[in-house]
C-alpha positions in Angstrom: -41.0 -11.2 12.6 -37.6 -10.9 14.3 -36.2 -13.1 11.3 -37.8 -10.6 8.7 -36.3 -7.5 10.5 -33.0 -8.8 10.5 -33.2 -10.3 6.4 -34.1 -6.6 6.3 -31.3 -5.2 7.8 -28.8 -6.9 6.3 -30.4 -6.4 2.9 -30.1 -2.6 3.8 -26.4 -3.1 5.4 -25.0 -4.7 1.8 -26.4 -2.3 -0.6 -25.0 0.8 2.1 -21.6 0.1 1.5 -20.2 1.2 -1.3 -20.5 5.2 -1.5 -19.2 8.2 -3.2 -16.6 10.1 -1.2 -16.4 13.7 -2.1 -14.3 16.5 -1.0 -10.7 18.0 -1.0 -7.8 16.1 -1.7 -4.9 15.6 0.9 -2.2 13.3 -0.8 -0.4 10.5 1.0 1.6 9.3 -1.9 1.1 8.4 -5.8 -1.6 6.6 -5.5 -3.6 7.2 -1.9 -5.1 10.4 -1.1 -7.2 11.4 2.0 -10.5 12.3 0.8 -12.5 14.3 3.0 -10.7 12.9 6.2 -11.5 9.0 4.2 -8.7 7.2 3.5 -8.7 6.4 -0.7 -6.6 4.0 -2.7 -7.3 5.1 -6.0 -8.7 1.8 -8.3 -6.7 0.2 -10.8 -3.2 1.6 -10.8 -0.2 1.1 -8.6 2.7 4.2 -7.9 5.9 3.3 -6.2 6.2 3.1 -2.3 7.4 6.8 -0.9 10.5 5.1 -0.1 11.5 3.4 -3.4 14.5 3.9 -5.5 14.8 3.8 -9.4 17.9 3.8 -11.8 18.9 6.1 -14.8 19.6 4.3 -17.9 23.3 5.9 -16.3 23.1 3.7 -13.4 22.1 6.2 -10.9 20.1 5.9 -8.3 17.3 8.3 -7.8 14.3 8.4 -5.0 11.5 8.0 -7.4 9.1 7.1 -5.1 9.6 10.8 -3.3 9.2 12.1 -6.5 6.1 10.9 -7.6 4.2 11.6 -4.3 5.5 15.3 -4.8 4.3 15.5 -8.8 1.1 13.8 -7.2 0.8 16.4 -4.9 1.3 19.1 -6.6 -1.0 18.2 -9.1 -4.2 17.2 -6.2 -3.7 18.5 -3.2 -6.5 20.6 -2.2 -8.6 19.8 -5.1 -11.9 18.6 -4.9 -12.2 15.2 -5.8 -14.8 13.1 -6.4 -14.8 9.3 -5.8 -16.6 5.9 -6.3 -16.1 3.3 -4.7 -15.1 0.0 -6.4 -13.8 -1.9 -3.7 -12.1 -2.4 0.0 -8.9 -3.7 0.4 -7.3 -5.3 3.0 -6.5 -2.8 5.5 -10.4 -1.8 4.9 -9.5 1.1 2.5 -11.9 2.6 0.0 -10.8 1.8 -3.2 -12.4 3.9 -5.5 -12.3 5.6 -9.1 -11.9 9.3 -8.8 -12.0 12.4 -10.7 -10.8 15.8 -10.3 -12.2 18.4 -12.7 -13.8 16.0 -14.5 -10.7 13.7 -15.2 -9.9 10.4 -14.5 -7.3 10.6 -11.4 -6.2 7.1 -12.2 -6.0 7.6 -16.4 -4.2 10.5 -15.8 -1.4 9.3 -14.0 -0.8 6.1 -15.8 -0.7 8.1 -18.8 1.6 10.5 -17.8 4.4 7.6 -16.3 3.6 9.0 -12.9 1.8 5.1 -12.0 1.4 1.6 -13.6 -1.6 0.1 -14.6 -2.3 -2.4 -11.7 -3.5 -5.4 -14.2 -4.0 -8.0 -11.1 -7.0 -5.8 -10.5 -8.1 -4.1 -13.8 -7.1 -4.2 -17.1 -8.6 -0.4 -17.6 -5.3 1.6 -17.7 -3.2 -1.2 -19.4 -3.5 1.3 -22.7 -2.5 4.2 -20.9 0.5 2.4 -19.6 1.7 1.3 -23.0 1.5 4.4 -24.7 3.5 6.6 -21.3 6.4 3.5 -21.9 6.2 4.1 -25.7 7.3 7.8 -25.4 9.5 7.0 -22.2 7.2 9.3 -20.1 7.9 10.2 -16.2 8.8 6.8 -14.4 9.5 4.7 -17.7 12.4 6.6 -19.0 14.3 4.4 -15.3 15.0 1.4 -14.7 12.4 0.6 -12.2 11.0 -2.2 -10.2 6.9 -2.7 -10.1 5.6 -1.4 -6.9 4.5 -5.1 -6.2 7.7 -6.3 -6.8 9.3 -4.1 -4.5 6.5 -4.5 -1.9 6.9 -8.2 -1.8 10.5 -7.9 -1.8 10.5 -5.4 1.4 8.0 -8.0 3.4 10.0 -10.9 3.0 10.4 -12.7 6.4 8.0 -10.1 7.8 4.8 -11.8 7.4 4.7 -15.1 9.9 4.5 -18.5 7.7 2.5 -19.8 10.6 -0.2 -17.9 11.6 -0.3 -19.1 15.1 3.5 -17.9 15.6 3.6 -14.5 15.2 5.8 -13.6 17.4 9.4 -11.7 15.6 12.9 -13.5 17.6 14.9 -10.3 16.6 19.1 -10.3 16.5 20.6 -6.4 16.9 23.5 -5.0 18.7 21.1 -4.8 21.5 20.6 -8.4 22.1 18.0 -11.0 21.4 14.7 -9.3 21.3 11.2 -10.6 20.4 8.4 -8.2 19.1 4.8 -8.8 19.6 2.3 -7.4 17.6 0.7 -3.7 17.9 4.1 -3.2 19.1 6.2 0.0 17.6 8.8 -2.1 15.3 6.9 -5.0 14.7 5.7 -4.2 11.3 9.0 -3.1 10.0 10.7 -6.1 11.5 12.3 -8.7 9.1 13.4 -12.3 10.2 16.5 -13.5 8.7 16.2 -16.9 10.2 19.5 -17.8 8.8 21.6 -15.7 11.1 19.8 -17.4 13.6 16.3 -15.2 14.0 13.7 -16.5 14.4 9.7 -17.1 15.1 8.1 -17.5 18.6 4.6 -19.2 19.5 4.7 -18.0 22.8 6.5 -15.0 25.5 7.3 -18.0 27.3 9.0 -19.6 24.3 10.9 -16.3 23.7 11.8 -16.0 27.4 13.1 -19.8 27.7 14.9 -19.9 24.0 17.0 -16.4 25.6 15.3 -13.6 24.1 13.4 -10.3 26.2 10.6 -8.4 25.0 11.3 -5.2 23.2 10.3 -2.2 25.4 8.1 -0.7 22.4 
């Protein structure tokens, strides 16, 4: 009986996971939006980071990143949205296929240059994409690196190559200083491990090789 009740349950607990999310639109940049109080990567496109440059076909360098949360916002925030889940990615975000007033969120964006058509994951906006580069609309009329690109360049020597040495051996003007994780600068900590940084396995491996813990 026990056995049954728990087949049961489980049965229950995978067809319970995916939902629709409904509700008012709070943007966090171009492509995530709070979605009553749910955290929502919208499906099948990918905007630059907040913090990413681009270039002018001048060679000037221009926060595009900024300026696409801020066309993104003013264009959602507040609107109701509503969104269907496709997915979860790795940070357990919905990721999800949303409309607002009856139009694709993702479509709309790609097709206006304001986001690229994330192929790793669909293929649904690659038409979209192509026709926004053809008449150089919103982010294609820059030079401009793919969000990915410029992801996976930002986390070099973040992310440990062992995953049983995650402890960051830090070199600033403070000293040697190791960061554990949950700490406050971990995250945004890079290892350059040929000025001599490096990767801990232990505090006690820190503390011997010279290094103290950060105090945050």
């Amino acid at each position: 009986m026990f056995r049954i009740c728990l087949f049961i349950c489980v049965l229950l607990g995978a067809t319970s996971v995916a939902a629709d999310v409904t509700g008012k639109v709070r943007v966090i940049d171009g492509d995530t939006f709070d979605v009553a109080a749910q955290r929502v990567r919208i499906f099948g496109i990918d905007a630059p980071e907040s913090k990413q440059t681009c270039e002018t076909e001048q060679g000037t360098t221009w926060a595009c990143g900024a300026w696409v949360s801020a066309q993104v916002a003013a264009l959602y925030d507040g609107k109701r949205a509503i969104c269907r889940e496709e997915d979860r990615d790795r940070y357990d975000r919905i990721v999800a296929r949303c409309e607002i007033a009856g139009r694709d969120v993702g479509q709309q964006l790609v097709s206006s240059g304001l986001a690229f058509a994330y192929r790793k994951y669909s293929m649904r906006y690659d038409l979209d994409e192509k026709g926004a580069a053809v008449n150089d609309l919103g982010l294609h009329g820059s030079r401009v690196q793919r969000p990915a690109q410029y992801r996976a360049t930002q986390a070099k020597g973040r992310i440990p190559p062992n995953r049983n040495c995650v402890i960051k051996g830090n070199i600033t003007k403070s000293g040697y200083i190791y960061h554990m994780p949950g700490q406050r600068d971990y995250e945004r900590t890079g290892i350059n491990e040929a000025k001599g940084e490096r990767w801990f396995c232990s505090q006690l491996q820190a503390r011997v090789a010279g290094w103290r813990k950060a105090r945050r």
